[in-house]
mmCIF file of the C-alpha atoms, coordinates in Angstrom:
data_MODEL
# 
_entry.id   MODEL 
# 
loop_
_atom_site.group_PDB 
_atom_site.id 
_atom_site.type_symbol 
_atom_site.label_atom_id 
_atom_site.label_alt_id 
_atom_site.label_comp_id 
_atom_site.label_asym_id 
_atom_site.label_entity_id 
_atom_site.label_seq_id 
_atom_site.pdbx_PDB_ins_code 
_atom_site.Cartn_x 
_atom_site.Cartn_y 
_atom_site.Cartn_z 
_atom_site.occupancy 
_atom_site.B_iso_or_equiv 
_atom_site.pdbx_formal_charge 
_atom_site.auth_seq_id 
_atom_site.auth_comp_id 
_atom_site.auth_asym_id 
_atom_site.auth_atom_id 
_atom_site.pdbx_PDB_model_num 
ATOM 1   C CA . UNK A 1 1   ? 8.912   25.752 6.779   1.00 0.00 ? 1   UNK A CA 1 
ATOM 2   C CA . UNK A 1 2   ? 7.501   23.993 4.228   1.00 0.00 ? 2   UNK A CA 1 
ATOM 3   C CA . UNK A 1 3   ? 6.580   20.280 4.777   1.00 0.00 ? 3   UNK A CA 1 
ATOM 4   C CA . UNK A 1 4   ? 2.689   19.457 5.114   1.00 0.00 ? 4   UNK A CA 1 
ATOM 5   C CA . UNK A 1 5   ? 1.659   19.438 8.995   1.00 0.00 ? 5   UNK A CA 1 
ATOM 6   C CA . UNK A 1 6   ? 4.773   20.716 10.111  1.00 0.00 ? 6   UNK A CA 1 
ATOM 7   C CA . UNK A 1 7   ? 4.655   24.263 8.670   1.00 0.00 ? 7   UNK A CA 1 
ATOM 8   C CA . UNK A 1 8   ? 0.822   24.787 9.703   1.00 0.00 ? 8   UNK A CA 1 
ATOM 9   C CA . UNK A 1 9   ? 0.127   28.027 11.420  1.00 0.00 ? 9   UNK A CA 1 
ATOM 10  C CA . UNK A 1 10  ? -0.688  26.592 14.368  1.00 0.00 ? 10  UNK A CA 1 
ATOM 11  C CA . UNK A 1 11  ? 2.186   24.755 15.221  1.00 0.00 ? 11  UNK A CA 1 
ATOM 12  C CA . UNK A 1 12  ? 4.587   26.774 16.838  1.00 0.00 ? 12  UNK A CA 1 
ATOM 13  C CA . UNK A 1 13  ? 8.104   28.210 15.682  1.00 0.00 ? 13  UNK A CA 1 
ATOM 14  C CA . UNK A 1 14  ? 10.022  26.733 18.638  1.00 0.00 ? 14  UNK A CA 1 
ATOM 15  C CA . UNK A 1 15  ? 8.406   23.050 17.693  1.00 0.00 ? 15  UNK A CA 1 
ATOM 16  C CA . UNK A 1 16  ? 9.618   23.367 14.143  1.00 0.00 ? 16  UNK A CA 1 
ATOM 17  C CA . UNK A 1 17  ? 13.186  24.338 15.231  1.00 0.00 ? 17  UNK A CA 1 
ATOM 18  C CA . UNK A 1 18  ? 13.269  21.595 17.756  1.00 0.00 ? 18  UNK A CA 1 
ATOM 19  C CA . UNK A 1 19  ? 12.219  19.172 15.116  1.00 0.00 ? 19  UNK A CA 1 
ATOM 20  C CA . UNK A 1 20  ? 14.763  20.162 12.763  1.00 0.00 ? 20  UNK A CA 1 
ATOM 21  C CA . UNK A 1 21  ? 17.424  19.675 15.264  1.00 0.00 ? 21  UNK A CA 1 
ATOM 22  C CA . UNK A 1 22  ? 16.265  16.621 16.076  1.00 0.00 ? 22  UNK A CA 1 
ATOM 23  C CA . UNK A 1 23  ? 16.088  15.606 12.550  1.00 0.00 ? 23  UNK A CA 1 
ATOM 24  C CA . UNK A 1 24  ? 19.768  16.800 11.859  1.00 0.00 ? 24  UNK A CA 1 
ATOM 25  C CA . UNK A 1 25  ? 21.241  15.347 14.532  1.00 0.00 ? 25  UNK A CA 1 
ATOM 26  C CA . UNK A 1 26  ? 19.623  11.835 14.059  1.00 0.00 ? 26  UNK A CA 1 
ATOM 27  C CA . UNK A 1 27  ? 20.537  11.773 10.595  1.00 0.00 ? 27  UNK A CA 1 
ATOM 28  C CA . UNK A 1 28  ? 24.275  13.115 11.575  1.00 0.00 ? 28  UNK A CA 1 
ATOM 29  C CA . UNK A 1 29  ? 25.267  9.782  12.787  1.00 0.00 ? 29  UNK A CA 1 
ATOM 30  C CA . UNK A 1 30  ? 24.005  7.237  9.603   1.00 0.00 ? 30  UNK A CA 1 
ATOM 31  C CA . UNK A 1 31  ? 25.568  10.219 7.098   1.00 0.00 ? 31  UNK A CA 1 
ATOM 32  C CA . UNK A 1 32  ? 29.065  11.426 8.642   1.00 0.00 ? 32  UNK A CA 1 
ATOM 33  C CA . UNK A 1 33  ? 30.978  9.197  6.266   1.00 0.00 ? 33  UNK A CA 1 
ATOM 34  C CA . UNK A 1 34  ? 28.910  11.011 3.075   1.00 0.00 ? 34  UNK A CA 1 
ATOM 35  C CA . UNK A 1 35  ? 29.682  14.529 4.989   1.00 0.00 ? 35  UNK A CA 1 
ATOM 36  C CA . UNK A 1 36  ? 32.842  14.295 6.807   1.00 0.00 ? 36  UNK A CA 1 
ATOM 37  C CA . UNK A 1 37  ? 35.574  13.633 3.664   1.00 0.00 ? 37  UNK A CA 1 
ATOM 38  C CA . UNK A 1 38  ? 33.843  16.926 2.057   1.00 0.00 ? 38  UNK A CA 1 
ATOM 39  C CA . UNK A 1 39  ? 35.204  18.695 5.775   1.00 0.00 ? 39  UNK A CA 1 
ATOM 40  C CA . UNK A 1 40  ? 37.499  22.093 5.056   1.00 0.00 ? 40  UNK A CA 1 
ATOM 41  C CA . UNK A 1 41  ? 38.939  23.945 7.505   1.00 0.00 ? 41  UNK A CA 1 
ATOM 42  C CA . UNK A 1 42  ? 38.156  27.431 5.726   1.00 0.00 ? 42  UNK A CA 1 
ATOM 43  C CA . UNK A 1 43  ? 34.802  28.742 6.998   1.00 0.00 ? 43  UNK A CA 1 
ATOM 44  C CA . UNK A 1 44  ? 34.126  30.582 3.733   1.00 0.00 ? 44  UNK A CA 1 
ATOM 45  C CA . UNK A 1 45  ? 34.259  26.747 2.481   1.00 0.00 ? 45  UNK A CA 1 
ATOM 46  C CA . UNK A 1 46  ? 31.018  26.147 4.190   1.00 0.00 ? 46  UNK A CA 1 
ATOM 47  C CA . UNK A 1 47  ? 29.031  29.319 2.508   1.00 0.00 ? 47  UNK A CA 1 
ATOM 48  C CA . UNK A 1 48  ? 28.182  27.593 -0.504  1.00 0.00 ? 48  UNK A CA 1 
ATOM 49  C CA . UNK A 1 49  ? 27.468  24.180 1.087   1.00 0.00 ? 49  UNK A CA 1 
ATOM 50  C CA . UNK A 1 50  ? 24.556  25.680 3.434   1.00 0.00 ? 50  UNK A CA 1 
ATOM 51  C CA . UNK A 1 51  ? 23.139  27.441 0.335   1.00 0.00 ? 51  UNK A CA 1 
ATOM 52  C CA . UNK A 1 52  ? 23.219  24.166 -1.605  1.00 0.00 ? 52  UNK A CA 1 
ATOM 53  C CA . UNK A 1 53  ? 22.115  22.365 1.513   1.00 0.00 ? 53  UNK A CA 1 
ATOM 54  C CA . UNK A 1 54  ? 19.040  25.085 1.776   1.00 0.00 ? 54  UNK A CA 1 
ATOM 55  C CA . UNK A 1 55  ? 18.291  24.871 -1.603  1.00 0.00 ? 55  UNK A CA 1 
ATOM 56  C CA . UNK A 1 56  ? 17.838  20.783 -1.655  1.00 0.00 ? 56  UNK A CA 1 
ATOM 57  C CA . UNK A 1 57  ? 15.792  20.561 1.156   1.00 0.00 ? 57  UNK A CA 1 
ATOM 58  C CA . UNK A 1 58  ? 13.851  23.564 0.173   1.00 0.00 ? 58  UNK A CA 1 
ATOM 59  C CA . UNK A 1 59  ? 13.117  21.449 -3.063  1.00 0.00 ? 59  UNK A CA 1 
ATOM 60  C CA . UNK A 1 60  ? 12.028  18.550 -1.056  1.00 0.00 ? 60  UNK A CA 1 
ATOM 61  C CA . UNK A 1 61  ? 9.923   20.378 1.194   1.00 0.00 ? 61  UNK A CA 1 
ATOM 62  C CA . UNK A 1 62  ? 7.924   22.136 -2.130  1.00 0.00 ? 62  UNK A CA 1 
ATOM 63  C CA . UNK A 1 63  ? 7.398   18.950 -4.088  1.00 0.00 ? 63  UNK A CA 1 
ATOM 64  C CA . UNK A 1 64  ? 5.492   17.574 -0.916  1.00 0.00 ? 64  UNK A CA 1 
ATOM 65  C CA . UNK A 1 65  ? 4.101   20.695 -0.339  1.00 0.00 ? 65  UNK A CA 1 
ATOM 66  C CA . UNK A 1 66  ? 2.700   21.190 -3.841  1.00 0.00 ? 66  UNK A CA 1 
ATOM 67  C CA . UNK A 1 67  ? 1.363   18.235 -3.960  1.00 0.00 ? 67  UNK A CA 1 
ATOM 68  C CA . UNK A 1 68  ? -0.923  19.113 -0.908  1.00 0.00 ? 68  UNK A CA 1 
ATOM 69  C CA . UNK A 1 69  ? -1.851  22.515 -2.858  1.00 0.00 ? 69  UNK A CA 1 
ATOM 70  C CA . UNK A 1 70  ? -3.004  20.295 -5.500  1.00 0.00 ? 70  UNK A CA 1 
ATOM 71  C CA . UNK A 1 71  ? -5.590  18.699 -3.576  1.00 0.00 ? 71  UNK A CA 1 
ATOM 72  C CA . UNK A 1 72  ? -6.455  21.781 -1.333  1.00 0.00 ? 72  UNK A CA 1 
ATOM 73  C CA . UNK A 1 73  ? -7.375  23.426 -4.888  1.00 0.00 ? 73  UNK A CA 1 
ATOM 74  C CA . UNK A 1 74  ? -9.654  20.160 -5.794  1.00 0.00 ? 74  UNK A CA 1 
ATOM 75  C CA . UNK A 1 75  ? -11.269 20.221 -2.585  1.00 0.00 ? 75  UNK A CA 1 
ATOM 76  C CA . UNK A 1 76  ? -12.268 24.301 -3.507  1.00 0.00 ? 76  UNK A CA 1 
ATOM 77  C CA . UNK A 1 77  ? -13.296 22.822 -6.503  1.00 0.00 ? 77  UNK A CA 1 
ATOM 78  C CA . UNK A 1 78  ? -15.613 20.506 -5.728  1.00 0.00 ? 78  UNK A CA 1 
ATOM 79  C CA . UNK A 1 79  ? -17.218 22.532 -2.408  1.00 0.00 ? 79  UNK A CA 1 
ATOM 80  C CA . UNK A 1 80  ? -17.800 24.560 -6.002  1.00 0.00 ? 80  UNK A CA 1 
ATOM 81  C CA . UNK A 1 81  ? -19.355 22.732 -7.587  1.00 0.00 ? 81  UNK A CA 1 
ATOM 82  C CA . UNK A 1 82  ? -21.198 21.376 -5.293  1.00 0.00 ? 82  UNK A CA 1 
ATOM 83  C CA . UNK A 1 83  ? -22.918 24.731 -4.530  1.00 0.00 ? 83  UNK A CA 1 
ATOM 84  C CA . UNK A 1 84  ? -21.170 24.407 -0.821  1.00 0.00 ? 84  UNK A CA 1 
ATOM 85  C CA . UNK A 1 85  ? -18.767 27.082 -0.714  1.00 0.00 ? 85  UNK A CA 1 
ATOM 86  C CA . UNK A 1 86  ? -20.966 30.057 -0.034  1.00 0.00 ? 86  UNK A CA 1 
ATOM 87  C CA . UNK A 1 87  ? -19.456 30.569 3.541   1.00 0.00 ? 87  UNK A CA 1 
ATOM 88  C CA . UNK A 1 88  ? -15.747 30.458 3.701   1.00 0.00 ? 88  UNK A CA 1 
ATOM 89  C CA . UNK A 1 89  ? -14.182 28.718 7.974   1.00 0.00 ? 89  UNK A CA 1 
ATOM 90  C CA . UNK A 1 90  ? -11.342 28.591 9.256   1.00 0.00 ? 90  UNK A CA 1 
ATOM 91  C CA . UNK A 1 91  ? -8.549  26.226 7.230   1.00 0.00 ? 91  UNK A CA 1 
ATOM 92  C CA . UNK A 1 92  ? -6.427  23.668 8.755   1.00 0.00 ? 92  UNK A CA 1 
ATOM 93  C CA . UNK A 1 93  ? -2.870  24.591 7.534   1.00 0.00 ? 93  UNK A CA 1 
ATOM 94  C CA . UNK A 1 94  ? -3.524  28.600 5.975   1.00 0.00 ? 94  UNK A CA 1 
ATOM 95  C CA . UNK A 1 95  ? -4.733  31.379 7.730   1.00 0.00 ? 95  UNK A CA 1 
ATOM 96  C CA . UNK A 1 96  ? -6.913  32.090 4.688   1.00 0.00 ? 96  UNK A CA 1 
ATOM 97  C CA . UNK A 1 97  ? -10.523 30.843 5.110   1.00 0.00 ? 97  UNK A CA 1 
ATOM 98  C CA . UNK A 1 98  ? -11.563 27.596 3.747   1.00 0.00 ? 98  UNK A CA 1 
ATOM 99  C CA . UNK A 1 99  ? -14.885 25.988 2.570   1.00 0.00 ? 99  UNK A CA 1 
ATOM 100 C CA . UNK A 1 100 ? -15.822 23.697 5.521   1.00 0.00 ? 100 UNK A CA 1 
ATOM 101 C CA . UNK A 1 101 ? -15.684 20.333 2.887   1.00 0.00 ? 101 UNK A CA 1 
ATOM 102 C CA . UNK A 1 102 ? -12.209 21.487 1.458   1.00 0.00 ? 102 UNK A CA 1 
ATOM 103 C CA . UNK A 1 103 ? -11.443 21.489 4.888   1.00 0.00 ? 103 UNK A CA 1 
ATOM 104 C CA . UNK A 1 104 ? -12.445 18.216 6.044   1.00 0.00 ? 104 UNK A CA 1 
ATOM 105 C CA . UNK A 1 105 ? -10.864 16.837 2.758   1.00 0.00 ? 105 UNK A CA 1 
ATOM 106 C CA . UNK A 1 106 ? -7.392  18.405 3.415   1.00 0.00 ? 106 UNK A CA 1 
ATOM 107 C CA . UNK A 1 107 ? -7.404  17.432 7.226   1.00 0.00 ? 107 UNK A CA 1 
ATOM 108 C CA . UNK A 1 108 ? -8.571  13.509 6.586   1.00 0.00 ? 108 UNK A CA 1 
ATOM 109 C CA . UNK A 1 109 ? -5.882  13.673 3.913   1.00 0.00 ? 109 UNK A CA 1 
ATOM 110 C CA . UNK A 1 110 ? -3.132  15.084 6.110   1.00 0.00 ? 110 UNK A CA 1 
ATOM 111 C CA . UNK A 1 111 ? -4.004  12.770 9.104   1.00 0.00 ? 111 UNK A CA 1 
ATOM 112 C CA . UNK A 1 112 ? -4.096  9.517  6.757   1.00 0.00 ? 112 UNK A CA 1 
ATOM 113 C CA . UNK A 1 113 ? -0.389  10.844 5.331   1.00 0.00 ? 113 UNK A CA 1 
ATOM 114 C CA . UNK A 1 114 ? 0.974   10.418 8.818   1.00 0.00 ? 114 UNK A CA 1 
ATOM 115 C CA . UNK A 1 115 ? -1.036  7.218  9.960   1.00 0.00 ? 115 UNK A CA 1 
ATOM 116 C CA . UNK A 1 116 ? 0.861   5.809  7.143   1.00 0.00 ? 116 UNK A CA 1 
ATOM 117 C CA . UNK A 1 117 ? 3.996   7.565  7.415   1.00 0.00 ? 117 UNK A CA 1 
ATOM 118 C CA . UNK A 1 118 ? 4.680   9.824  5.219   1.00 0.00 ? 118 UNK A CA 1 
ATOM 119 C CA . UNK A 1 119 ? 7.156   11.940 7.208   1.00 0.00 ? 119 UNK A CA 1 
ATOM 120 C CA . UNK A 1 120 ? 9.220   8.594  7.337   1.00 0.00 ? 120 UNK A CA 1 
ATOM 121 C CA . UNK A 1 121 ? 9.169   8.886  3.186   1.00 0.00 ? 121 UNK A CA 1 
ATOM 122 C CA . UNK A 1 122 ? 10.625  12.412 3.837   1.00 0.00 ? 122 UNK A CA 1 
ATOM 123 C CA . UNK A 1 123 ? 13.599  11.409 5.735   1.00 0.00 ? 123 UNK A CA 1 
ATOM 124 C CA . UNK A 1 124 ? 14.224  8.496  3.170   1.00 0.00 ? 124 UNK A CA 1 
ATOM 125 C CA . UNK A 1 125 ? 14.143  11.415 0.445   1.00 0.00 ? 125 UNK A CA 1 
ATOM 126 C CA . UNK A 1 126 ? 16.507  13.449 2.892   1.00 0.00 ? 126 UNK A CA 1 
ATOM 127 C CA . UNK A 1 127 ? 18.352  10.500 2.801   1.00 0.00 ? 127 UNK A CA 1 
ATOM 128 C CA . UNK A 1 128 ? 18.834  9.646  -0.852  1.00 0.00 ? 128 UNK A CA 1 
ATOM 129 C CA . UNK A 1 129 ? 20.021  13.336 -1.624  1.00 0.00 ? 129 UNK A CA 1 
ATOM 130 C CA . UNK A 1 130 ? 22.870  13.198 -0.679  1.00 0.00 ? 130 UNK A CA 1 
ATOM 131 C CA . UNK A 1 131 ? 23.328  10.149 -3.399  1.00 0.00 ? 131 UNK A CA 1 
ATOM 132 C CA . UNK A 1 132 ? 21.866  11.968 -6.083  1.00 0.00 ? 132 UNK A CA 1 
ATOM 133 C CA . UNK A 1 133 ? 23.230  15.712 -4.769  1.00 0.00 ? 133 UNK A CA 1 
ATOM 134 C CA . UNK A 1 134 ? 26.409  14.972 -2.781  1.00 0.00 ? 134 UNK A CA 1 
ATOM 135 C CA . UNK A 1 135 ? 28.331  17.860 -0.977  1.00 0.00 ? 135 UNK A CA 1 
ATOM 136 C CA . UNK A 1 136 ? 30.914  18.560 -3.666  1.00 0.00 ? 136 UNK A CA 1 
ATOM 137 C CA . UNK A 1 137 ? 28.289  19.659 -6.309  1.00 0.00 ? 137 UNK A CA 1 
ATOM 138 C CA . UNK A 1 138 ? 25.881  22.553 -5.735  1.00 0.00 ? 138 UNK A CA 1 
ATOM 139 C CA . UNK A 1 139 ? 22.572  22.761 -6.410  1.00 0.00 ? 139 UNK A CA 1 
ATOM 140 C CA . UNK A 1 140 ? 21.611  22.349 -10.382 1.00 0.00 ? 140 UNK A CA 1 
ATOM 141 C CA . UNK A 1 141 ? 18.407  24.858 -11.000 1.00 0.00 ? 141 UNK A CA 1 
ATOM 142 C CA . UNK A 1 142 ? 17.616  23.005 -14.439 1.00 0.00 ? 142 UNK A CA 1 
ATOM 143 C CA . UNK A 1 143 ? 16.936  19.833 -12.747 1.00 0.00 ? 143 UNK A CA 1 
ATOM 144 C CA . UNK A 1 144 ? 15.106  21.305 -9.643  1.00 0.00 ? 144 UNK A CA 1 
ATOM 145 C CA . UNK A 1 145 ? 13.005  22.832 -12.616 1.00 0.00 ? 145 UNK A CA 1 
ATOM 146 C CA . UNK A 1 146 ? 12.310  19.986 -14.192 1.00 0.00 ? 146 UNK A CA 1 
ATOM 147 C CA . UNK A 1 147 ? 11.204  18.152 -10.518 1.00 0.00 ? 147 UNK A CA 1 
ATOM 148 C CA . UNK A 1 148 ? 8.691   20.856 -9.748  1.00 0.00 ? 148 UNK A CA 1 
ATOM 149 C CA . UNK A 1 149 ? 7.440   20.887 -12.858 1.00 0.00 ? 149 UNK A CA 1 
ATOM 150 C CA . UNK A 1 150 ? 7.064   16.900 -12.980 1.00 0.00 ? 150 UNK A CA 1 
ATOM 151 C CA . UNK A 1 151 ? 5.342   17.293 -9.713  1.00 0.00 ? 151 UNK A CA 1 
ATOM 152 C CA . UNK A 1 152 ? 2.801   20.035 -10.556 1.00 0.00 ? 152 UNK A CA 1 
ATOM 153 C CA . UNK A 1 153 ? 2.141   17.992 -13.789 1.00 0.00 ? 153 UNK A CA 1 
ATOM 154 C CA . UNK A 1 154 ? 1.501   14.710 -11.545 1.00 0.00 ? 154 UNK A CA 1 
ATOM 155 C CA . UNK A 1 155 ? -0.240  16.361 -8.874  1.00 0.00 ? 155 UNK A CA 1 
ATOM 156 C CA . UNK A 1 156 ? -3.047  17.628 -10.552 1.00 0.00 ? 156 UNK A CA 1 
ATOM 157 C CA . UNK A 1 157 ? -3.719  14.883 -13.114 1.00 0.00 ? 157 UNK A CA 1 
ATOM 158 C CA . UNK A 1 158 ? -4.218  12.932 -10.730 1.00 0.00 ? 158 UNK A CA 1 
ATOM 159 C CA . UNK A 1 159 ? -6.451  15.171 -8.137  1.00 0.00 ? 159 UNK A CA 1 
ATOM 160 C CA . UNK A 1 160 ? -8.587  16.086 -11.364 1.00 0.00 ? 160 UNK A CA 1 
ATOM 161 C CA . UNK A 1 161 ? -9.041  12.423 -11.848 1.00 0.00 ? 161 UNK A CA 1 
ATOM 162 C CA . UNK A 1 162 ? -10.439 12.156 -8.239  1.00 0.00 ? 162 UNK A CA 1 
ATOM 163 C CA . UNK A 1 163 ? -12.283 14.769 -9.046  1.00 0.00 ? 163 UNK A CA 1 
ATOM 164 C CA . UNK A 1 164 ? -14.048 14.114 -11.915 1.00 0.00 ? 164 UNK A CA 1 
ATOM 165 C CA . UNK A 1 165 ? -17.240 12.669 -10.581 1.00 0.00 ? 165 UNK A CA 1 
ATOM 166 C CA . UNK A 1 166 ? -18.246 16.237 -9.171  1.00 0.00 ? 166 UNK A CA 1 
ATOM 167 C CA . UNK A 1 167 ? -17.029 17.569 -12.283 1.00 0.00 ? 167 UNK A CA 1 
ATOM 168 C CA . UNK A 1 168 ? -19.296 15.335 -14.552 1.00 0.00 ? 168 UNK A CA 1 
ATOM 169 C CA . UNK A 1 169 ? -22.130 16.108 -11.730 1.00 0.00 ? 169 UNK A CA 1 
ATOM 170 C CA . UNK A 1 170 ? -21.868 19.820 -11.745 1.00 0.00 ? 170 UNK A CA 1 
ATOM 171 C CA . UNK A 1 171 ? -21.959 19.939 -15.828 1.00 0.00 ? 171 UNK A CA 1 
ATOM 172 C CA . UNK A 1 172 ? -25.222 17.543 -15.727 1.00 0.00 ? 172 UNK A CA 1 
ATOM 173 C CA . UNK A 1 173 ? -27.109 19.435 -13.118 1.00 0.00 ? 173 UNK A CA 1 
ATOM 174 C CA . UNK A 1 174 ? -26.710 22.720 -13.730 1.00 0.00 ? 174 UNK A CA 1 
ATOM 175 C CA . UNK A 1 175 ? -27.110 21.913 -17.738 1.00 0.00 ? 175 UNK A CA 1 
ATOM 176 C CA . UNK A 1 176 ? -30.564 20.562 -16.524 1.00 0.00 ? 176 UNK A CA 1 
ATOM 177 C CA . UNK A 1 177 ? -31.130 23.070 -14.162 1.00 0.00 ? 177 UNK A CA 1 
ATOM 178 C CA . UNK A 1 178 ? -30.525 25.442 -17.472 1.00 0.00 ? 178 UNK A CA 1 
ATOM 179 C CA . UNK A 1 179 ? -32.802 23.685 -19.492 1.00 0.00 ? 179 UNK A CA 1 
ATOM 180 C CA . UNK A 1 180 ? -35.261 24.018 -16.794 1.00 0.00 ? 180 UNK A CA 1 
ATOM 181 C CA . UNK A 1 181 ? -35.003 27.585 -16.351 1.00 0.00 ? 181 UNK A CA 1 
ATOM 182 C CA . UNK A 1 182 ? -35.909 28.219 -20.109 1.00 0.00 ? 182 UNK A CA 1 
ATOM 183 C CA . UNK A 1 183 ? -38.873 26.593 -19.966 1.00 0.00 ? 183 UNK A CA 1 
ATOM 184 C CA . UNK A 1 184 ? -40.151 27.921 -17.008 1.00 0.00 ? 184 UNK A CA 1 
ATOM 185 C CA . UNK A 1 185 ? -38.525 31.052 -16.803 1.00 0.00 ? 185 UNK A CA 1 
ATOM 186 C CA . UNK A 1 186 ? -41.541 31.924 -13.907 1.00 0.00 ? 186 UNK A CA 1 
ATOM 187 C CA . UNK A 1 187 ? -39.943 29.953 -11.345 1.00 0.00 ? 187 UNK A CA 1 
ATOM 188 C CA . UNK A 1 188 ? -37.260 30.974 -9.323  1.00 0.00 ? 188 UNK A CA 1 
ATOM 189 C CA . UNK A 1 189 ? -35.612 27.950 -10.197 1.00 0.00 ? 189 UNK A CA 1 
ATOM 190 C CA . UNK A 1 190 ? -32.193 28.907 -8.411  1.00 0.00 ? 190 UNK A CA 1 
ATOM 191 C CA . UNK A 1 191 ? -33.508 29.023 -4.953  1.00 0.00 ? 191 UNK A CA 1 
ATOM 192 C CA . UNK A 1 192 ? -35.050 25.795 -5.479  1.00 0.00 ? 192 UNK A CA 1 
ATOM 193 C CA . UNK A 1 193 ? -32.473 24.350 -7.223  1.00 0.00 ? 193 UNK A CA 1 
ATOM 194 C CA . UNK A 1 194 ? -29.746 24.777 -4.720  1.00 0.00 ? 194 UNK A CA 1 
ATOM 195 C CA . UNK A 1 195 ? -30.694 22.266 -1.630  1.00 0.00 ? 195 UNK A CA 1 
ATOM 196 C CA . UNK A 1 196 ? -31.041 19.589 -4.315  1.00 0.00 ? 196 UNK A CA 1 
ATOM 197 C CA . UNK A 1 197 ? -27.724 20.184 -5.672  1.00 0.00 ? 197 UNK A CA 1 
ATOM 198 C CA . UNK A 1 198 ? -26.316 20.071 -2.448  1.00 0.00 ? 198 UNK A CA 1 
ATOM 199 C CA . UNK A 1 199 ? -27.810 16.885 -1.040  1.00 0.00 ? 199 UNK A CA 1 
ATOM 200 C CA . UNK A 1 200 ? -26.986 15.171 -4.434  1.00 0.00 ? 200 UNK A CA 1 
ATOM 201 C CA . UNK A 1 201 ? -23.272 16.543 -3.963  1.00 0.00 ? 201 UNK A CA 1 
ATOM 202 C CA . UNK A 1 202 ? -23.120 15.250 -0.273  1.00 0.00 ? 202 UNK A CA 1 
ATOM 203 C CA . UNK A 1 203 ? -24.545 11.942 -0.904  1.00 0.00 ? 203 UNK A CA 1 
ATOM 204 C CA . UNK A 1 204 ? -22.135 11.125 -4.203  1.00 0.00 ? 204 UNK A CA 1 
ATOM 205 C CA . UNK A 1 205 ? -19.319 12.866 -1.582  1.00 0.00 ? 205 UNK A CA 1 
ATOM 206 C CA . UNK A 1 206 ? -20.527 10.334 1.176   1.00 0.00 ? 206 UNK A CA 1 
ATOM 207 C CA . UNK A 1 207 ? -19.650 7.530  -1.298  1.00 0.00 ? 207 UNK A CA 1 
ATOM 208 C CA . UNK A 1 208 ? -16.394 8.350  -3.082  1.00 0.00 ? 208 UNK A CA 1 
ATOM 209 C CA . UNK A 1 209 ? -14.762 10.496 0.049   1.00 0.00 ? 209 UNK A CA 1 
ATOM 210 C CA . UNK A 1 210 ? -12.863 7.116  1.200   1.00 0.00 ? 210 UNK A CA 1 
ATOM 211 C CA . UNK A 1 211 ? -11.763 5.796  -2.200  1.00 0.00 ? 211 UNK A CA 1 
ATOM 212 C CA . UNK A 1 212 ? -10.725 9.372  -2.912  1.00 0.00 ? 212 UNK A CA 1 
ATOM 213 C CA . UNK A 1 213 ? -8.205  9.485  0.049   1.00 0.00 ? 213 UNK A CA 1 
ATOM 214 C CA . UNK A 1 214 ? -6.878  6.226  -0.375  1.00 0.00 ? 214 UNK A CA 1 
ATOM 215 C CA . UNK A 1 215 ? -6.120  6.670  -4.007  1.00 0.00 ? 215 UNK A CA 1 
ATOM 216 C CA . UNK A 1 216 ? -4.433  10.130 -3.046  1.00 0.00 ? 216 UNK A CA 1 
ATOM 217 C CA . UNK A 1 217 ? -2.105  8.324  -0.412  1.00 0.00 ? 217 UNK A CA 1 
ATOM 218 C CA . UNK A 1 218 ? -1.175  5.962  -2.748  1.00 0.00 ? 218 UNK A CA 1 
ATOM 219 C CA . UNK A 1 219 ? -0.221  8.833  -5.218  1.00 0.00 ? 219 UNK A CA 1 
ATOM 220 C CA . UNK A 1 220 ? 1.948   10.340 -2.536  1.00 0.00 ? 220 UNK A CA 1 
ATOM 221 C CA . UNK A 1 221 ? 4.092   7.352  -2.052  1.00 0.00 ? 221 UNK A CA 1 
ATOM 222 C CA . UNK A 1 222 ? 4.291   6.835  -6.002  1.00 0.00 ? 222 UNK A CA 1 
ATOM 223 C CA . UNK A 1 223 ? 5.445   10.416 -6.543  1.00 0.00 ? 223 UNK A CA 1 
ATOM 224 C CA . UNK A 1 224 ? 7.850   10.224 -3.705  1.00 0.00 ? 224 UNK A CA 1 
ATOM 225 C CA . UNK A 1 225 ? 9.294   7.077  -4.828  1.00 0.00 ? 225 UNK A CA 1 
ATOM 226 C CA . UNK A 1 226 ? 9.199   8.113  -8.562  1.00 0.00 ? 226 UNK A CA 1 
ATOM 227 C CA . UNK A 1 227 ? 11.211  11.720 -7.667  1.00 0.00 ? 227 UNK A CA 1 
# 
C-alpha cells in the first residue's frame, strides 16, 4: 500500500496481494524461531499482534514513501522555477497530474532505486524489526514519531541541497529579469524572457540530472541504514 513502485496506481490490487504473500511466506521460514515461542492458542491473543504487526510495517512503508514525496516536491520545484510547469501530464505513481520534468525526475529515480535494489533494503528493514520490535511488545507511537520526523527532516535537507542550483538560478534570473523590466518598462519583457529561462534551466538540468540521482540513491541507502 505504501512502498514506492509497488503502491503505484497502475499496478494492480491482485499483484500487490500476491506480492505480499509471497513476501510473508518467504520470510516465514528464516523468522519462525523469532515468531513461533510468542505462539498462543487464544485467538483474541493474536488481535493485538496484527495491529502491532500493521502498525510496523505501515511505518516502514511511510519512511520510504516519504522520502519519495520529498523528491517528487523538489522535482515541482524546480519544473518551477524553471518556468516549465505551465502544463501539468500524467504522473508516474499519483493520479494527480505532474509537470512532465518532475515526472521524468521521479521515474529515473524510481527505476535507479530498483536497479540497485532497494526493495532488497526493505526486506532487510522487515527483517531487523523484529530485533528492534519483537512480538511481545506493541507498537511504541513516541518512537514511530520520532522516525518520521527524522525522516522528513533528512529527506528534504537533502533534496533542497540537490536542488539548490535551480534555486540560486531562479533568484538570479528573474532578479535580472526584474531589473530589466524597470528600465524598460516598454518591453514585454515576460514573453521574451520565458524561452531563455527555460533553455538556461534545461541545459544546467542536462548537466546536474545524473549527479542529482546518484547522490539521491546514495541518500536512500544512508537513511535506510541509519533508521
Amino acid at each position: 500500500m505504501l512502498m514506492p513502485g509497488l503502491s503505484s496506481v497502475r499496478v494492480p490490487v491482485q499483484v500487490r496481494l500476491f506480492v505480499a504473500v509471497a513476501a510473508t511466506g518467504g520470510l516465514l521460514a528464516f523468522l519462525w524461531d523469532r515468531i513461533y515461542p510468542f505462539v498462543d492458542p487464544r485467538p483474541s491473543a493474536y488481535v493485538p499482534m496484527m495491529v502491532s504487526e500493521l502498525l510496523v510495517g505501515g511505518l516502514i512503508g511511510a519512511m520510504t514513501r516519504l522520502y519519495m514525496e520529498a523528491l517528487r516536491f523538489i522535482g515541482t520545484a524546480i519544473a518551477m522555477l524553471m518556468g516549465f510547469n505551465n502544463m501539468g501530464g500524467p504522473a508516474i505513481e499519483e493520479p494527480e497530474p505532474q509537470a512532465a520534468l518532475a515526472a521524468i525526475i521521479s521515474f529515473s529515480s524510481l527505476l535507479l532505486l530498483f536497479v540497485f535494489d532497494f526493495h532488497h533494503e526493505i526486506i532487510k528493514a522487515l527483517v531487523a524489526s523484529y530485533k528492534v520490535a519483537p512480538l511481545d511488545a506493541f507498537f511504541d507511537p513516541r518512537v514511530a514519531l520520532v522516525d518520521v520526523t527524522d525522516t522528513i527532516s533528512d529527506s528534504f535537507f537533502l533534496v533542497l541541497r540537490l536542488g539548490s542550483p535551480f534555486i540560486a538560478y531562479a533568484i538570479l534570473v528573474n532578479l535580472t529579469i526584474g531589473f530589466v523590466n524597470k528600465l524598460v518598462p516598454q518591453i514585454p519583457i515576460y514573453f521574451i524572457s520565458l524561452p531563455f529561462v527555460v533553455a538556461g534551466g534545461l541545459i544546467i538540468f542536462y548537466f546536474a540530472v545524473g549527479t542529482l540521482l546518484s547522490l539521491f540513491v546514495d541518500g536512500f541507502v544512508d537513511l535506510t541504514l541509519a533508521r
